[in-house]
N, C-alpha and C positions, 0 to 999 in steps of 0.2 A: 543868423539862423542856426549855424552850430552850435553858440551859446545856450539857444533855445532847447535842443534836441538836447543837450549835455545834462541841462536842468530838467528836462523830460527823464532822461534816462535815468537820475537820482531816484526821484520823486517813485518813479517805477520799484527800484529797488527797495529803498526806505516803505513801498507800500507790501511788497513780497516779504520784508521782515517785518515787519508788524505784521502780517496775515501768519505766515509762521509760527511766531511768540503767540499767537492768539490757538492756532490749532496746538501747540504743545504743551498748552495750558488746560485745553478741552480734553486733552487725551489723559492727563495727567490726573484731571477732575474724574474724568470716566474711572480709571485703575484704581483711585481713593475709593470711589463710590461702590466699585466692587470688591476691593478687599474689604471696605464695613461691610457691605449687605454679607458676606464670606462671613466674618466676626460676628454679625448678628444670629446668623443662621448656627452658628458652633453654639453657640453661648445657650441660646434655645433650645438645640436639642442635650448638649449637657445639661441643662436644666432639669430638664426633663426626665434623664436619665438619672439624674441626682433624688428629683424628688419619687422615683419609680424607688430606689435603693432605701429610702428614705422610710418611702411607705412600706416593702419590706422588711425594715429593721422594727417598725413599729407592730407589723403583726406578729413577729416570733417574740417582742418583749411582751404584747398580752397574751400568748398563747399559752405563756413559759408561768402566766400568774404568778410574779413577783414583782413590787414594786420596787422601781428604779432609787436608789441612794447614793449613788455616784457617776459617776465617768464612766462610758462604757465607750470603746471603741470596736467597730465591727465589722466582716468584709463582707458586701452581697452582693453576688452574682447574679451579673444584669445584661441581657441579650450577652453578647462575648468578652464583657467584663468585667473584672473583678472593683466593687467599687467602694470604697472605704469611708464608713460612716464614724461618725462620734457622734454619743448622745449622751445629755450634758443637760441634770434635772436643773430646771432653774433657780432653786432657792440656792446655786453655786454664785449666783450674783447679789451683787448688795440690793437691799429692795430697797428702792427711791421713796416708796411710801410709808415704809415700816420701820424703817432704820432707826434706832437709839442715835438720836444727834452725837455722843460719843461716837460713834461707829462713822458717820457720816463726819465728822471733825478729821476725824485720824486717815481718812480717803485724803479729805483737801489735804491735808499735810503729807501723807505719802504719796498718793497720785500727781499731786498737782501741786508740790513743795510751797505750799503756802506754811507763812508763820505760823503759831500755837493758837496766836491772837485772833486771826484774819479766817483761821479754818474753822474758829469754833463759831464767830460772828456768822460765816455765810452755813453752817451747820443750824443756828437758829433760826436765820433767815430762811431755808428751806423747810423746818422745823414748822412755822410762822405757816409759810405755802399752803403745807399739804393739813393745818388744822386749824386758821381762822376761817369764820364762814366770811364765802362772797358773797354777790348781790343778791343770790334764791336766799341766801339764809342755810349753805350748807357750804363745807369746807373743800376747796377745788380739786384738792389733791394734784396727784400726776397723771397723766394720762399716759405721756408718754417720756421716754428720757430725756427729750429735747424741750420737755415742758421745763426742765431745770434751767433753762434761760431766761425763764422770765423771773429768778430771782437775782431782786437788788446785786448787782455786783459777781455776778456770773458773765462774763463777757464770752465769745464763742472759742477762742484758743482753751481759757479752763476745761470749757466744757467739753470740748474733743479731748482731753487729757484722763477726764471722769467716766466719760460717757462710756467706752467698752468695760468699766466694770460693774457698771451698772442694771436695773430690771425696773420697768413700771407695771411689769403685768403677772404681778404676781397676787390674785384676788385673796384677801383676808390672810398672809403670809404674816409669820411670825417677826417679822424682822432680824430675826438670827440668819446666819450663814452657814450651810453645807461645808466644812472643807472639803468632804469627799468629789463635791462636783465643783470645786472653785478653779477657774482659772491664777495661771500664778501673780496676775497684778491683783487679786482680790488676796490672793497669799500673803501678798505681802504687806497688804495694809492691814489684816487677821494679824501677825504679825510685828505690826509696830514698824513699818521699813525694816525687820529684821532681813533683808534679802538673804543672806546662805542658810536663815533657818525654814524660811519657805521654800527654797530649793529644794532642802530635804526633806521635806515633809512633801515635796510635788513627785521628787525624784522614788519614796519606797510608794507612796500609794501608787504611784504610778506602775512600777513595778508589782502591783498586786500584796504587798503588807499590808496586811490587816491591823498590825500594832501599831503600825506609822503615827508616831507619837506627835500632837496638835499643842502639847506645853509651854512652846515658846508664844501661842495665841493668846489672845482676851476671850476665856472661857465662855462668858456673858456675851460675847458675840456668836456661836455655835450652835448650831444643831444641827445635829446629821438623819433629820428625819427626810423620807422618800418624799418624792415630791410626782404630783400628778400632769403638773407644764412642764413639758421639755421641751429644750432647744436639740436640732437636730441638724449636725452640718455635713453635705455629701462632699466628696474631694475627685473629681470627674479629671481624665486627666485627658491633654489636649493633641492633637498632631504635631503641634510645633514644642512640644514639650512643654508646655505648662501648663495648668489647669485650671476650672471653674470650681469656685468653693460655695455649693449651693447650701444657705442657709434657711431653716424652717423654723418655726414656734407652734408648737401643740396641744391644746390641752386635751388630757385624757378623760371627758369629761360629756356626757350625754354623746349626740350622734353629729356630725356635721351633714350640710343642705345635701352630701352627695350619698348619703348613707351610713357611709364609713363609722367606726367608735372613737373617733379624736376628731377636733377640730382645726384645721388650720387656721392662725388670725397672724401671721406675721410672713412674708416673702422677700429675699434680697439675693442675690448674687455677686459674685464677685472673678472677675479676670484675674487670676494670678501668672503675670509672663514665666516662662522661663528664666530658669539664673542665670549666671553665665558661668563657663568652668572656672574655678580656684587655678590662679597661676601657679 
């Protein structure tokens, strides 16, 4: 009988830790579930606040009636914050659909250290994409920059390599490139992989040179004509020190469903953590 009760008394216990591990799990699920829905809720209303800044920065650029040909970075004040925008014409990216296969060659080999050989093949091969017709009898083009996977020999690693310097939305673009609005991986393939001369050419426009000499580029890749699509990024920043990097796409171009004079057709965001301090 006291064997019995000893094995009772086990069984009791082993049943009180598993009822435990189960409640510590519940509770532990609960606090996840409320620091997302917390994380959901921040990210939302930076959002929001981004694209409030957002939409402000776009009515002082048509008020001001001049079209945009570069970089512009700007601070707008939003309910009690000061919220820091960059606007960034898009012909600063390589157009996927307009590209001189040259142009698109020397990406694969500077963005994505492909051979001479391998970067000019998958250059005609996207080449091939965006100008045989498909099945209607018309050519498919890109739609979007993820559409570059569906050419032969484009695997997903490349293409996250290509993909931020790229544009599909850019209607009837010249295929040349803005220096003035390029980010510096599009610099550097403008460039030749020359990286310190696209440094320098990032580092005086950047600083507002107006001479900021483009020499060391493929000339036949350039033009620094204004562009009517902008991309527009807000930089929201967070309580716990880091912040949301709300991205938009624009065009300046008839009215959108809400009235406004631009269109939105592009939305993303982004969580940027905190750093951590340099030891």
């Amino acid at each position: 009988m006291q064997r019995m009760r000893g094995l009772a008394l086990i069984a009791v216990l082993w049943l009180v830790a598993a009822l435990s591990i189960i409640v510590a799990g519940l509770l532990q699920s609960v606090r996840t579930e409320a620091r997302l829905g917390t994380q959901l809720q921040d990210v939302a209303l930076a959002s929001a606040s981004g694209e409030a800044a957002m939409q402000l920065a776009l009515q002082s650029l048509l008020a001001a009636g001049k079209p945009l040909d570069r970089l512009a970075d700007v601070n707008m004040p939003w309910m009690d914050q000061s919220i820091a925008v960059r606007i960034m014409p898009l012909n600063g990216y390589i157009d996927l659909n307009a590209a001189p296969p040259e142009l698109l060659a020397q990406m694969f080999q500077t963005a994505a250290g492909l051979s001479l050989d391998r970067a000019h093949a998958l250059a005609q091969a996207a080449l091939r994409e965006r100008t045989e017709p498909g099945a209607d009898g018309t050519p498919p083009g890109f739609e979007a920059v993820e559409d570059l996977m569906r050419v032969p020999g484009v695997d997903y690693p490349l293409y996250a390599r290509v993909a931020p310097l790229l544009t599909a939305d850019l209607a009837h673009g010249s295929g040349r490139v803005n220096p003035l609005a390029a980010p510096l991986g599009v610099l550097r393939v403008l460039a030749g992989g020359n990286d310190a001369a696209a440094a320098r050419y990032a580092d005086a426009r950047d600083a507002g040179d107006a001479l900021a000499s483009a020499q060391a580029m493929n000339t036949a890749w350039l033009d620094t004509a204004p562009s009517r699509v902008l991309e527009l990024q807000a930089f929201v920043p967070t309580a716990d020190g880091g912040r949301v990097r709300v991205v938009r796409r624009y065009a300046l171009a008839g009215r959108g469903l809400d009235g406004l004079p631009w269109r939105a057709f592009y939305a993303r965001s982004f969580v940027e953590p905190a750093q951590p301090p340099v030891q």
